[in-house]
The first five atom37 places (N, CA, C, CB, O) and aatype in JSON, in Angstrom:
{
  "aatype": [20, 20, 20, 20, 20, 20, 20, 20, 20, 20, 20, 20, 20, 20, 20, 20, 20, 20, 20, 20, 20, 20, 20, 20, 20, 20, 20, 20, 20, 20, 20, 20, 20, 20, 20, 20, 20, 20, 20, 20, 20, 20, 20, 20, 20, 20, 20, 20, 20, 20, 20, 20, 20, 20, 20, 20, 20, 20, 20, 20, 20, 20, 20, 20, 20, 20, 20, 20, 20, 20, 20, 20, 20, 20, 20, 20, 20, 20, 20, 20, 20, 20, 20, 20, 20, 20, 20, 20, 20, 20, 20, 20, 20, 20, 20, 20, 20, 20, 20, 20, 20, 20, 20, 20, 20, 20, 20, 20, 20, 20, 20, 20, 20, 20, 20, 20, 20, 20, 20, 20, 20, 20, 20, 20, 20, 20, 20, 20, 20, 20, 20, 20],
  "atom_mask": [
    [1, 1, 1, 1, 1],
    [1, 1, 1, 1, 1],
    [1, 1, 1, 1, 1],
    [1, 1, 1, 1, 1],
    [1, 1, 1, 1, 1],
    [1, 1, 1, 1, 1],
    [1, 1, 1, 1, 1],
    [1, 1, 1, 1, 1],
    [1, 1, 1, 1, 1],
    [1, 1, 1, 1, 1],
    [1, 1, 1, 1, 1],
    [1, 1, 1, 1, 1],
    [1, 1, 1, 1, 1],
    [1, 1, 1, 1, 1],
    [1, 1, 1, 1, 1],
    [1, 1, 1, 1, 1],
    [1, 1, 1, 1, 1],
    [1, 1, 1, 1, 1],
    [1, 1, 1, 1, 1],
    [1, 1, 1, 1, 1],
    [1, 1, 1, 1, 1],
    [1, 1, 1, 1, 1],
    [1, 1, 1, 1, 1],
    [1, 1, 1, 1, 1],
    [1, 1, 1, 1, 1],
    [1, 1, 1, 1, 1],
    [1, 1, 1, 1, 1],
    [1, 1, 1, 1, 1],
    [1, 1, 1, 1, 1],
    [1, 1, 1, 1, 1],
    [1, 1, 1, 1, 1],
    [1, 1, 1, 1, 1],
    [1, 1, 1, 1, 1],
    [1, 1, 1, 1, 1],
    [1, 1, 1, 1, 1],
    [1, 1, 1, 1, 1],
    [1, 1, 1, 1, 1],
    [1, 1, 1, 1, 1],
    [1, 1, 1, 1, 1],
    [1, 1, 1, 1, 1],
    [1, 1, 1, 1, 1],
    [1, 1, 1, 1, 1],
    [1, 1, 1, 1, 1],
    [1, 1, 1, 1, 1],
    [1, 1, 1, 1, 1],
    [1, 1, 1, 1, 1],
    [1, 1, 1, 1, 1],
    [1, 1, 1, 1, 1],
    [1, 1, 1, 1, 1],
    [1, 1, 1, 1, 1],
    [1, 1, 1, 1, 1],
    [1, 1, 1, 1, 1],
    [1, 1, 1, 1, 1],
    [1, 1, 1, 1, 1],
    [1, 1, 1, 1, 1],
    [1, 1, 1, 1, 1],
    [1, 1, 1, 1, 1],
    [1, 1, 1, 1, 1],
    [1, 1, 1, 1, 1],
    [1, 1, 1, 1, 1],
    [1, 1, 1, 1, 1],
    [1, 1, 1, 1, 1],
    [1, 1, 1, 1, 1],
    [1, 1, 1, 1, 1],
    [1, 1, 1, 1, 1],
    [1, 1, 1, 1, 1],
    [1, 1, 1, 1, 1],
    [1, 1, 1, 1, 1],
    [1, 1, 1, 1, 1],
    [1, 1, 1, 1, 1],
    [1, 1, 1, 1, 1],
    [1, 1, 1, 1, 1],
    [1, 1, 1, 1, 1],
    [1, 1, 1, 1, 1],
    [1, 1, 1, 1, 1],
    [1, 1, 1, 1, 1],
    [1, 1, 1, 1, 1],
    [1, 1, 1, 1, 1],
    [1, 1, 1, 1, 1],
    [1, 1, 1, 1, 1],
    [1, 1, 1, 1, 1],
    [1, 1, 1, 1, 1],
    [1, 1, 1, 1, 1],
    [1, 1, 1, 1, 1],
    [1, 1, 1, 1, 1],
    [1, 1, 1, 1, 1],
    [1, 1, 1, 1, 1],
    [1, 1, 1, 1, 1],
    [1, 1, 1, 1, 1],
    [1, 1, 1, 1, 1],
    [1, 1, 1, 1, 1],
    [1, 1, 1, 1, 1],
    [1, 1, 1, 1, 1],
    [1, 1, 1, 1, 1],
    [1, 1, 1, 1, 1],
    [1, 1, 1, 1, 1],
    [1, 1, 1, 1, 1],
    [1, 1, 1, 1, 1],
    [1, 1, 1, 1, 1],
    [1, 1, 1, 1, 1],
    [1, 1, 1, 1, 1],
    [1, 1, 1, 1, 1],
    [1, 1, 1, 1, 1],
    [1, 1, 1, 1, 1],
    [1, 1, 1, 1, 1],
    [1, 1, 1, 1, 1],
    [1, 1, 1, 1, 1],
    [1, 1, 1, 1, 1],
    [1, 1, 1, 1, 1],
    [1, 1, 1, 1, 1],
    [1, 1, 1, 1, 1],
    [1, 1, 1, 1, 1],
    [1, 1, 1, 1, 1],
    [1, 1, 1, 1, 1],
    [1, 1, 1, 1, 1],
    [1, 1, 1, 1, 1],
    [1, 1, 1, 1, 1],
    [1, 1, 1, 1, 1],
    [1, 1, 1, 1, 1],
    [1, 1, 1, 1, 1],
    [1, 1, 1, 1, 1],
    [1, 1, 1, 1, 1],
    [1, 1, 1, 1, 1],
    [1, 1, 1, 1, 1],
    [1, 1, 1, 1, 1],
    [1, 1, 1, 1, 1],
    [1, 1, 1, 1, 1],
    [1, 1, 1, 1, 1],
    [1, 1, 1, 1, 1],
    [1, 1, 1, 1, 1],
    [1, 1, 1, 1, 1],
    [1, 1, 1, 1, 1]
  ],
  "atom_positions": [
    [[4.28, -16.73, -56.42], [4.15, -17.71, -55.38], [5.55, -18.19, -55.0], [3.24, -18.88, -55.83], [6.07, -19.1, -55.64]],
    [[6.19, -17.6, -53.94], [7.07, -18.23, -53.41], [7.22, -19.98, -53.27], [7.0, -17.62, -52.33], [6.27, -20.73, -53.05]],
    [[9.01, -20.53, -53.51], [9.06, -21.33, -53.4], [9.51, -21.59, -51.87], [9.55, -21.62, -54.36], [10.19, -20.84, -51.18]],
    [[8.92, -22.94, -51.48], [9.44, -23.4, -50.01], [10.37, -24.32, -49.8], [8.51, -23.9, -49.27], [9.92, -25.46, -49.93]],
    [[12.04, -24.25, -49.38], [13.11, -24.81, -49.09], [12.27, -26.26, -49.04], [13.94, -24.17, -47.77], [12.03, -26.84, -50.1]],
    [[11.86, -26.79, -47.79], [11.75, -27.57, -46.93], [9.94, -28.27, -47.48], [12.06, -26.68, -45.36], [9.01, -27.47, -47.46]],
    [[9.85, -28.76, -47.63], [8.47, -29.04, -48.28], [7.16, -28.85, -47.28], [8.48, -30.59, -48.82], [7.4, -29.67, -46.4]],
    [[6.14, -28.34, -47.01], [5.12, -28.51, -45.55], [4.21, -28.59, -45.78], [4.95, -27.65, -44.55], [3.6, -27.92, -46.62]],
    [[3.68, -29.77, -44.85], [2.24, -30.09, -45.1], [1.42, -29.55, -43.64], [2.05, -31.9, -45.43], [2.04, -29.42, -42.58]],
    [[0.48, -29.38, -43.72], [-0.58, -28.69, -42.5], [-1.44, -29.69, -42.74], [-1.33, -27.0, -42.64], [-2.03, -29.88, -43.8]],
    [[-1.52, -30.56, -41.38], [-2.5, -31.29, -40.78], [-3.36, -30.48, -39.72], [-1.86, -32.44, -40.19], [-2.91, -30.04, -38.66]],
    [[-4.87, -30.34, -40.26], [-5.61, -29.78, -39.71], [-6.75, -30.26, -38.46], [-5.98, -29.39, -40.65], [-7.22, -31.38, -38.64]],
    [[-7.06, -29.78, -37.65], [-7.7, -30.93, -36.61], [-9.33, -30.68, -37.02], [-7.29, -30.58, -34.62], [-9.6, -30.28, -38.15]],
    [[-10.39, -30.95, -36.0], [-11.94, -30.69, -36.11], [-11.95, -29.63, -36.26], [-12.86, -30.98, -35.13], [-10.87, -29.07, -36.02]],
    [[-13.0, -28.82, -36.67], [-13.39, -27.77, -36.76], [-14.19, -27.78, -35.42], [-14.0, -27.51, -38.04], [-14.51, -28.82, -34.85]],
    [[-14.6, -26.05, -34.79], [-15.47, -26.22, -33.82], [-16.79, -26.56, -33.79], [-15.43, -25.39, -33.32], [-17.42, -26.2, -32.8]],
    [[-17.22, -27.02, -34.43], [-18.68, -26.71, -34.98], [-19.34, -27.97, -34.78], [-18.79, -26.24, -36.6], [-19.09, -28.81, -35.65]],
    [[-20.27, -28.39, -33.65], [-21.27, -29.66, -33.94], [-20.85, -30.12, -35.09], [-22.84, -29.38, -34.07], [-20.55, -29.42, -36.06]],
    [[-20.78, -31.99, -34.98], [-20.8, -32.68, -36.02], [-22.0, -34.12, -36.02], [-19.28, -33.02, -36.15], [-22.14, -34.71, -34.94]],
    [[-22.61, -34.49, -36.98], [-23.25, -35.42, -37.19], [-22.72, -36.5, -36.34], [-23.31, -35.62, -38.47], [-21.54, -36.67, -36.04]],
    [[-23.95, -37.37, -35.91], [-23.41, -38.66, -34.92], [-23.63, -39.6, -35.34], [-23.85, -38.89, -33.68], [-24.86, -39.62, -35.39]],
    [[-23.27, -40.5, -35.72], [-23.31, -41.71, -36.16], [-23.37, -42.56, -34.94], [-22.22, -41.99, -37.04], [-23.06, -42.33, -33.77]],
    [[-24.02, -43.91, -35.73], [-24.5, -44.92, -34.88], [-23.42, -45.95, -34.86], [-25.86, -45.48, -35.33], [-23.5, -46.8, -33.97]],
    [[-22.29, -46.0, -35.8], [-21.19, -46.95, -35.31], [-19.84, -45.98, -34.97], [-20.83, -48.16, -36.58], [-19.9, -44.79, -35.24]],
    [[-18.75, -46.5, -34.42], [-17.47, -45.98, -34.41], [-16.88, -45.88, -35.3], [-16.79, -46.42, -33.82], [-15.98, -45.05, -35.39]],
    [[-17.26, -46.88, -36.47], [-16.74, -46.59, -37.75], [-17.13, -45.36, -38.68], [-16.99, -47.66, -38.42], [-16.53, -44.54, -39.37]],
    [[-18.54, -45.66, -38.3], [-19.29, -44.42, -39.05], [-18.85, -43.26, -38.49], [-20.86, -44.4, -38.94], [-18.62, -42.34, -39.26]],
    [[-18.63, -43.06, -36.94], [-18.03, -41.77, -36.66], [-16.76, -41.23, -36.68], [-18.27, -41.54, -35.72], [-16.49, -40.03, -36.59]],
    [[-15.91, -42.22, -36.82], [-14.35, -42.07, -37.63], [-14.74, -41.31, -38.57], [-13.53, -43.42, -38.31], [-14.6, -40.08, -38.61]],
    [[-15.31, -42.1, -39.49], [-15.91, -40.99, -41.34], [-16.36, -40.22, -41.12], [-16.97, -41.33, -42.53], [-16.33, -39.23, -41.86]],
    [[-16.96, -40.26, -40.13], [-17.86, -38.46, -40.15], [-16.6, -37.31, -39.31], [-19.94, -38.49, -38.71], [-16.86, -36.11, -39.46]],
    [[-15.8, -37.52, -38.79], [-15.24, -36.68, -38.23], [-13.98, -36.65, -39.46], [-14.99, -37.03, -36.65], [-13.56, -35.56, -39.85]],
    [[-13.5, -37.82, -39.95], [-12.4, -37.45, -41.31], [-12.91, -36.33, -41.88], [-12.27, -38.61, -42.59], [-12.59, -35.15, -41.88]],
    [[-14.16, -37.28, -42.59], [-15.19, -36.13, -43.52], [-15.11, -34.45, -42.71], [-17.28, -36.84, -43.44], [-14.93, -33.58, -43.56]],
    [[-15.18, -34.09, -41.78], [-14.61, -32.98, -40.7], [-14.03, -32.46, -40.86], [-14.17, -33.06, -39.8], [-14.16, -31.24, -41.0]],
    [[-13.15, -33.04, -40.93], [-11.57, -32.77, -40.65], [-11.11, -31.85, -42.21], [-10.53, -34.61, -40.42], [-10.51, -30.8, -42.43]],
    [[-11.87, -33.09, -43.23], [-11.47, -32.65, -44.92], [-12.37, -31.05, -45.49], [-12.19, -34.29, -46.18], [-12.07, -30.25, -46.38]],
    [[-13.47, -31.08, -44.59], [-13.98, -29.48, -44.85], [-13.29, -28.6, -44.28], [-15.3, -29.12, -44.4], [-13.14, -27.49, -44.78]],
    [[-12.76, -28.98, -43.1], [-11.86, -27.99, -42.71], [-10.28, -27.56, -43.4], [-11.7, -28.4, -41.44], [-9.84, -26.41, -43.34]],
    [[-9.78, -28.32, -43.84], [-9.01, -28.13, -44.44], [-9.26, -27.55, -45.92], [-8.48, -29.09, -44.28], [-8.2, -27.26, -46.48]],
    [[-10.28, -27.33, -46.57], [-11.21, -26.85, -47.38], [-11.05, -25.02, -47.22], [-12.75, -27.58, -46.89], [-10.76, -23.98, -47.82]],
    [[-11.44, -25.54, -46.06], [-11.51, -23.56, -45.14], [-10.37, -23.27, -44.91], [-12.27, -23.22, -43.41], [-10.15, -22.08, -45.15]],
    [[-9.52, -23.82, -44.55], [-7.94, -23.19, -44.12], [-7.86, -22.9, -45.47], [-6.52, -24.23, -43.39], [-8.4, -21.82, -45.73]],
    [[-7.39, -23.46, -46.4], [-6.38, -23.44, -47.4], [-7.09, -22.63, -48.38], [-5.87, -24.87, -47.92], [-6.53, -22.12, -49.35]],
    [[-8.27, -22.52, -48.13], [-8.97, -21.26, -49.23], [-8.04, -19.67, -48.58], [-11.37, -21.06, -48.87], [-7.8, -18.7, -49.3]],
    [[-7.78, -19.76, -47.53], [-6.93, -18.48, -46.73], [-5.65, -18.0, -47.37], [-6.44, -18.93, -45.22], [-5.05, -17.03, -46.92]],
    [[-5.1, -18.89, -48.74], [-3.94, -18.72, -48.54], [-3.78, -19.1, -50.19], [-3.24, -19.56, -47.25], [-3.98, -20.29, -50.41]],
    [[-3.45, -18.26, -51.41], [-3.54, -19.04, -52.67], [-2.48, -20.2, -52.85], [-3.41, -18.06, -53.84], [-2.4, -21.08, -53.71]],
    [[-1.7, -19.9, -51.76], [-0.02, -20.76, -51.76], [-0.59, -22.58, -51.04], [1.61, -19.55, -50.1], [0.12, -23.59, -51.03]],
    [[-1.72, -22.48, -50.62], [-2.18, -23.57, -50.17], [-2.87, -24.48, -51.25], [-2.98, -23.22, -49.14], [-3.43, -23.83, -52.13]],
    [[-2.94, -25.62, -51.35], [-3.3, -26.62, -51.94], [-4.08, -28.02, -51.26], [-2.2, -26.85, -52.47], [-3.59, -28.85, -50.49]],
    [[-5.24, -27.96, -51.75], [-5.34, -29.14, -50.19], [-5.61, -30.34, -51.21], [-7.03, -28.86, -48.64], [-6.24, -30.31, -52.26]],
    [[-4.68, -31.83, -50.35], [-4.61, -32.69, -50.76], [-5.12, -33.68, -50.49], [-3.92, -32.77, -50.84], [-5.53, -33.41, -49.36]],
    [[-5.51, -34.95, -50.75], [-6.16, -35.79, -50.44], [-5.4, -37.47, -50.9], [-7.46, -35.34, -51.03], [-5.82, -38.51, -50.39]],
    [[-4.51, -37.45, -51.68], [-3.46, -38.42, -52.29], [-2.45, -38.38, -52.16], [-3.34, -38.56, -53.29], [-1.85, -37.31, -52.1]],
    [[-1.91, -39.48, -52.06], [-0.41, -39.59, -52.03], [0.59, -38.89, -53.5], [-0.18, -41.35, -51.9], [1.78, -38.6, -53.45]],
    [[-0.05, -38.79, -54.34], [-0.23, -38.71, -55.9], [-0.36, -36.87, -55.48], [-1.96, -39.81, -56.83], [0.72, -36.29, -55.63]],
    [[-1.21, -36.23, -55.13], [-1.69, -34.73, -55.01], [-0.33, -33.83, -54.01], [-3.5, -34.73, -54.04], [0.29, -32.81, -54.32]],
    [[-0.19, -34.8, -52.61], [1.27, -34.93, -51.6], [2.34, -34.54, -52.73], [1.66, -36.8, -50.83], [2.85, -33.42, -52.81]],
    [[2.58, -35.46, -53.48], [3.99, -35.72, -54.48], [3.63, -34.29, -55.21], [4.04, -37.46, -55.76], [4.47, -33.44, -55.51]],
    [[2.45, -34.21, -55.4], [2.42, -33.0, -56.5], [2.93, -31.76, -55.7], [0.76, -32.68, -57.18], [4.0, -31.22, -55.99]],
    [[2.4, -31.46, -55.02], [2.13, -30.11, -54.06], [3.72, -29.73, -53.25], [0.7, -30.57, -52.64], [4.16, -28.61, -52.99]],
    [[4.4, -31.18, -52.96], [5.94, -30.61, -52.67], [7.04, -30.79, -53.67], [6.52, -31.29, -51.44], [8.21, -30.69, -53.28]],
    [[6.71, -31.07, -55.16], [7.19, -30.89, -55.86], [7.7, -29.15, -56.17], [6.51, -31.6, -56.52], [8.75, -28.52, -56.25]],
    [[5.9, -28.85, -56.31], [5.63, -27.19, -57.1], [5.86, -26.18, -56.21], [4.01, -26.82, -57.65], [5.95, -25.04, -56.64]],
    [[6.02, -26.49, -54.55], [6.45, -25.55, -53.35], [5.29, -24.91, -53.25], [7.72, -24.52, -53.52], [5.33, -23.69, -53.41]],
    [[4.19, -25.42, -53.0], [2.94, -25.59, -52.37], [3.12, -25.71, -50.83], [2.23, -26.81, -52.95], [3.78, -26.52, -50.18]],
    [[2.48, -24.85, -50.5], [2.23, -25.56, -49.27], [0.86, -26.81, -49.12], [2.0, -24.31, -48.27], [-0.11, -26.44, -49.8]],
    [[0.66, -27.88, -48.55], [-0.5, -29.26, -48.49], [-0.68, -28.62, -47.56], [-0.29, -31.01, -48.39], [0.06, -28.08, -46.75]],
    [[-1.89, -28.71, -47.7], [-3.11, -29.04, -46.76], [-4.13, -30.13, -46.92], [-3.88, -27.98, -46.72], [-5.07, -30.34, -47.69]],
    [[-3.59, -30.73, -45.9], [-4.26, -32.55, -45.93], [-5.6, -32.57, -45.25], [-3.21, -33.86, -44.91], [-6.11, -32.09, -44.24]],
    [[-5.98, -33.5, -46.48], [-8.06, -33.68, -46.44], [-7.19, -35.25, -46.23], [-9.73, -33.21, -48.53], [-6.34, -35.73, -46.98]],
    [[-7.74, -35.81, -45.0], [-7.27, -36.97, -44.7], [-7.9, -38.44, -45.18], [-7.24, -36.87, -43.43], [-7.22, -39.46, -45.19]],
    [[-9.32, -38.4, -45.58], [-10.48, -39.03, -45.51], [-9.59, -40.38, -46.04], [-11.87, -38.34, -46.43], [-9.13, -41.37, -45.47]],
    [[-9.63, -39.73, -47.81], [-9.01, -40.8, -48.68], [-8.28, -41.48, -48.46], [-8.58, -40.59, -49.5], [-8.72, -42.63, -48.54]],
    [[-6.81, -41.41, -48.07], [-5.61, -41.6, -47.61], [-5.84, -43.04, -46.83], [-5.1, -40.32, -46.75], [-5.43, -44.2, -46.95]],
    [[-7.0, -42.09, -45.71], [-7.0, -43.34, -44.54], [-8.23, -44.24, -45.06], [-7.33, -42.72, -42.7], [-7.83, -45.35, -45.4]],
    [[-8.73, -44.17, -45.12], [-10.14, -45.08, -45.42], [-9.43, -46.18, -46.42], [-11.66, -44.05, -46.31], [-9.67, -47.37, -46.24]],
    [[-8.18, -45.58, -47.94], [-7.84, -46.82, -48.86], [-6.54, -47.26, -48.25], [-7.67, -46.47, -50.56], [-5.95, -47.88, -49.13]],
    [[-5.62, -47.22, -46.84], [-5.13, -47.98, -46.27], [-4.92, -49.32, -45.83], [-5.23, -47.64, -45.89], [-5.93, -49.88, -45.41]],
    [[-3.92, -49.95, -45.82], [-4.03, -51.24, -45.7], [-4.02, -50.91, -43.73], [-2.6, -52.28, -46.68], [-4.81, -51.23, -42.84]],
    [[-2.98, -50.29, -43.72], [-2.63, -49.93, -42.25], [-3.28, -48.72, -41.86], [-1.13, -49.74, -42.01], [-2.63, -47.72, -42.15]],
    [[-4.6, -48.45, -41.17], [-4.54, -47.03, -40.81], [-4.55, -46.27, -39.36], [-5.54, -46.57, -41.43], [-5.11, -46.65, -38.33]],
    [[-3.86, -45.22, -39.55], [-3.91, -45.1, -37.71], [-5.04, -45.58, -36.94], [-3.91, -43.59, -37.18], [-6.17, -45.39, -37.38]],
    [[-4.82, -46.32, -35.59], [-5.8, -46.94, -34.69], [-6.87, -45.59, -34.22], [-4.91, -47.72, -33.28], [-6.59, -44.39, -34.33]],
    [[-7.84, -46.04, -33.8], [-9.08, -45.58, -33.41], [-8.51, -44.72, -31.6], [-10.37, -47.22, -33.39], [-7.91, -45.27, -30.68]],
    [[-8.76, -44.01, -31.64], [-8.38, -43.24, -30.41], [-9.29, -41.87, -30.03], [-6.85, -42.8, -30.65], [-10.18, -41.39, -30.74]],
    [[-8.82, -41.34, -28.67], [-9.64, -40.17, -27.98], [-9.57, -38.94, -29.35], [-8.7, -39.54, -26.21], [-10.45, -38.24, -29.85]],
    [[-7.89, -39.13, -29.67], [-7.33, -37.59, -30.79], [-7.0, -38.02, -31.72], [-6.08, -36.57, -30.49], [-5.78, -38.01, -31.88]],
    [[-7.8, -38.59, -32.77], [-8.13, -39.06, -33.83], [-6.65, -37.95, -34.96], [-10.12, -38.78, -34.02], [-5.57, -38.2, -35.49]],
    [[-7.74, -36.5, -34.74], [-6.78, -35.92, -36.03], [-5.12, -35.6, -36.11], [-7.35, -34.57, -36.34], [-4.41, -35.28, -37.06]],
    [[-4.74, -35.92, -34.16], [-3.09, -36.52, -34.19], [-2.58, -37.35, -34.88], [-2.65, -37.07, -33.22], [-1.83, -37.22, -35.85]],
    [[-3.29, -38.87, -34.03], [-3.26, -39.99, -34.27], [-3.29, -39.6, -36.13], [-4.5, -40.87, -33.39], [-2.47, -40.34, -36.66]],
    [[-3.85, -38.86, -36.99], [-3.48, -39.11, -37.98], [-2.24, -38.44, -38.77], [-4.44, -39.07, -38.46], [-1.53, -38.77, -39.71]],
    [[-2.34, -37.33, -37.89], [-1.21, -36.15, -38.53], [0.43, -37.04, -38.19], [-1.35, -34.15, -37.35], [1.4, -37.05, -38.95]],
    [[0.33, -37.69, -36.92], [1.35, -39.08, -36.8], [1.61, -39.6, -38.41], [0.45, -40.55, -35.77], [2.32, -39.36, -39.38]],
    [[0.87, -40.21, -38.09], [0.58, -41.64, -39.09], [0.91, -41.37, -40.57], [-1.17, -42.16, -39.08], [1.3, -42.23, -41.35]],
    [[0.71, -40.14, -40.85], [1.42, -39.39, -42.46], [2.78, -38.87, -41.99], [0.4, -37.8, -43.24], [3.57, -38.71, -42.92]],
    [[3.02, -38.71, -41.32], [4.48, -38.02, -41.16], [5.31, -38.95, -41.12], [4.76, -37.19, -39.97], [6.41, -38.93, -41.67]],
    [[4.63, -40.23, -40.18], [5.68, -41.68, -40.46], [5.71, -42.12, -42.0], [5.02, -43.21, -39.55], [6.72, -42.32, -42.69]],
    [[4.21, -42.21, -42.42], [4.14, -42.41, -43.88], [5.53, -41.79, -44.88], [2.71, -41.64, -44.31], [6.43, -42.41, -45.45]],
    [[5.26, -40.48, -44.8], [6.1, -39.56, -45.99], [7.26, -39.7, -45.15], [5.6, -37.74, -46.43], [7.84, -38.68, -45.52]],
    [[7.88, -40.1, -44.47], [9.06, -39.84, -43.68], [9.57, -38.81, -43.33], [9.88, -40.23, -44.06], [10.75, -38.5, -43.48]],
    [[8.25, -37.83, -42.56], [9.08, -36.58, -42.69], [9.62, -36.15, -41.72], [8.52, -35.58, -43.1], [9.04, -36.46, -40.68]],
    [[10.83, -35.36, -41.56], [11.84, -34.74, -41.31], [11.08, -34.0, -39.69], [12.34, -33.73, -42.74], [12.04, -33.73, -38.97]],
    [[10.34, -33.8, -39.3], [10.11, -33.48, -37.91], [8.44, -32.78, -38.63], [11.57, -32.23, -36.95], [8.15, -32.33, -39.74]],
    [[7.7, -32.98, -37.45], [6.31, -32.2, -36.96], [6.21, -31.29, -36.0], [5.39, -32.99, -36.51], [6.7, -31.36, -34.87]],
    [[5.52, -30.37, -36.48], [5.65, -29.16, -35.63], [3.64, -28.61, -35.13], [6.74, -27.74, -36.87], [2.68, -28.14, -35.74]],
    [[4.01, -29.14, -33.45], [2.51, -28.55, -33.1], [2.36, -27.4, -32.82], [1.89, -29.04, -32.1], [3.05, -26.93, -31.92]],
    [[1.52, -26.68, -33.43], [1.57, -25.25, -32.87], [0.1, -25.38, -31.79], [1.45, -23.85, -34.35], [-0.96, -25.99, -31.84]],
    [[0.89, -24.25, -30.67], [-0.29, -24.37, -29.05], [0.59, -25.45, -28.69], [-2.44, -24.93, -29.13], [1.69, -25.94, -28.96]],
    [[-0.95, -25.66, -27.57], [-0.81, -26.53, -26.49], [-0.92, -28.38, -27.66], [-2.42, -26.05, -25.04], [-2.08, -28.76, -27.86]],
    [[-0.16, -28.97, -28.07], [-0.51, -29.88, -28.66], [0.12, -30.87, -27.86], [-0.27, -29.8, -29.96], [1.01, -30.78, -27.01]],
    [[-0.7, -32.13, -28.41], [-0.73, -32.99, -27.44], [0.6, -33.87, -27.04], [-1.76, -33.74, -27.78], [1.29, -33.98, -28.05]],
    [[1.23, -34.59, -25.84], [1.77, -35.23, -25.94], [2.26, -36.23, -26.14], [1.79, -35.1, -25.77], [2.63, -36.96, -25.22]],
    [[2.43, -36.58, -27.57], [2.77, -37.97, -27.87], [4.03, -38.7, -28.23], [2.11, -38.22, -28.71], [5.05, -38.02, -28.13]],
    [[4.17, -39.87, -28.61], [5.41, -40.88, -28.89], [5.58, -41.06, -30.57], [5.07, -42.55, -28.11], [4.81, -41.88, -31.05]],
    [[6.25, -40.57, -31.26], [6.5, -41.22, -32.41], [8.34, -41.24, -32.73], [5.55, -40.38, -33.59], [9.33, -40.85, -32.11]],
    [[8.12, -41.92, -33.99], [9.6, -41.87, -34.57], [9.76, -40.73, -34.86], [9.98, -42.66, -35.72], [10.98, -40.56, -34.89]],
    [[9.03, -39.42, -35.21], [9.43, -38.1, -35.67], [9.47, -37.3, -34.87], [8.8, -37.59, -36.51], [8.62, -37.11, -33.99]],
    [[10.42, -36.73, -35.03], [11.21, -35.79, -33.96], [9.94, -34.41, -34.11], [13.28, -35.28, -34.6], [9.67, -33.91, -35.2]],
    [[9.5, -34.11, -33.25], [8.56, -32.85, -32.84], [8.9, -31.78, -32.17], [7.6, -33.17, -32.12], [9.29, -31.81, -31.0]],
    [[8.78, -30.72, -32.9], [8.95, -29.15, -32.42], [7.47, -28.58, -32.21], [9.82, -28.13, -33.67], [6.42, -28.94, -32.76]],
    [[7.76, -27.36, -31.04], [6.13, -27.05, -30.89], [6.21, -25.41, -31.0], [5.32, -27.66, -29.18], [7.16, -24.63, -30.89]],
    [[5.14, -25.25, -31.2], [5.4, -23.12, -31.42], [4.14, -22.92, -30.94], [5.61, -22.1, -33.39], [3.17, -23.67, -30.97]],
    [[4.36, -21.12, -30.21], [3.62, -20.71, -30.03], [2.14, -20.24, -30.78], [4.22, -20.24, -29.68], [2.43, -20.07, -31.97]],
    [[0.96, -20.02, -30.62], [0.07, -19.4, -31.37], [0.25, -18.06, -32.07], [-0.87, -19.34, -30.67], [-0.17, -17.57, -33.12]],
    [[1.0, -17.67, -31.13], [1.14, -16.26, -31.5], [2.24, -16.24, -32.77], [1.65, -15.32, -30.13], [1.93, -15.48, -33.69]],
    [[3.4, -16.93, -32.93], [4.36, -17.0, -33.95], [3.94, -17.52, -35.09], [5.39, -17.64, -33.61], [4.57, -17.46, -36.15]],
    [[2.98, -18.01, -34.94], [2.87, -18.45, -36.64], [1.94, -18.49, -37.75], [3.06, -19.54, -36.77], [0.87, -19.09, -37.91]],
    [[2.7, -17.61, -38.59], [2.22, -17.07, -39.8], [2.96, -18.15, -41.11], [2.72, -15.3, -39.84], [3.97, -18.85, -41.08]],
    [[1.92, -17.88, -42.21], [2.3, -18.92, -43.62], [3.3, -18.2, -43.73], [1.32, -19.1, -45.12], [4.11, -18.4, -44.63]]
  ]
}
């Protein structure tokens, strides 16, 4: 298992697939986290170099050992004091919100990703370029 210079975490968005509807906004925040954390389930089974995380504690582990993370977001945000606001693009709005967290060094959208404002400097790549 190769080691990785630069430490990387993969924030994963919805999966395509119908999801359960809940009757509050809160409840459908959780149900789409909850989403979000199976999917990242499925990516990172793709790859033995993947690790999917769910703690700040699992984070520390995984760029220690040159893992690549793959973030199950649920936990993270739900035991927040601060957690990203409620919005249209939820799994940005969170992939943001950890990168400010860990302070990391730039985010990189691959595709058409969306345009937003943060303190972290953002690079974007094609679909076609990128491989683990």
């Amino acid at each position: 298992m190769p080691d990785h210079k630069t430490p990387c975490v993969i924030c994963i968005g919805l999966p395509d697939t119908p999801r359960i509807e809940a009757h509050t906004d809160r409840a459908q925040r959780t149900v789409a986290l909850l989403s979000i954390d199976q999917n990242a389930w499925a990516v990172a089974s793709q790859d033995e170099r993947c690790v999917v995380v769910a703690t700040k504690t699992e984070l520390d582990w995984s760029m220690k050992n040159g893992r690549i993370a793959v973030w199950a977001p649920t936990k993270m945000i739900l035991d927040a004091v601060t957690p990203p606001k409620p919005c249209d693009d939820y799994p940005t709005a969170a992939a943001l919100w950890l990168a400010e967290l860990v302070q990391a060094q730039d985010i990189t959208f691959v595709g058409d990703g969306p345009t937003v404002e943060t303190m972290v400097p953002i690079r974007r790549l094609d679909v076609g370029t990128v491989s683990l």
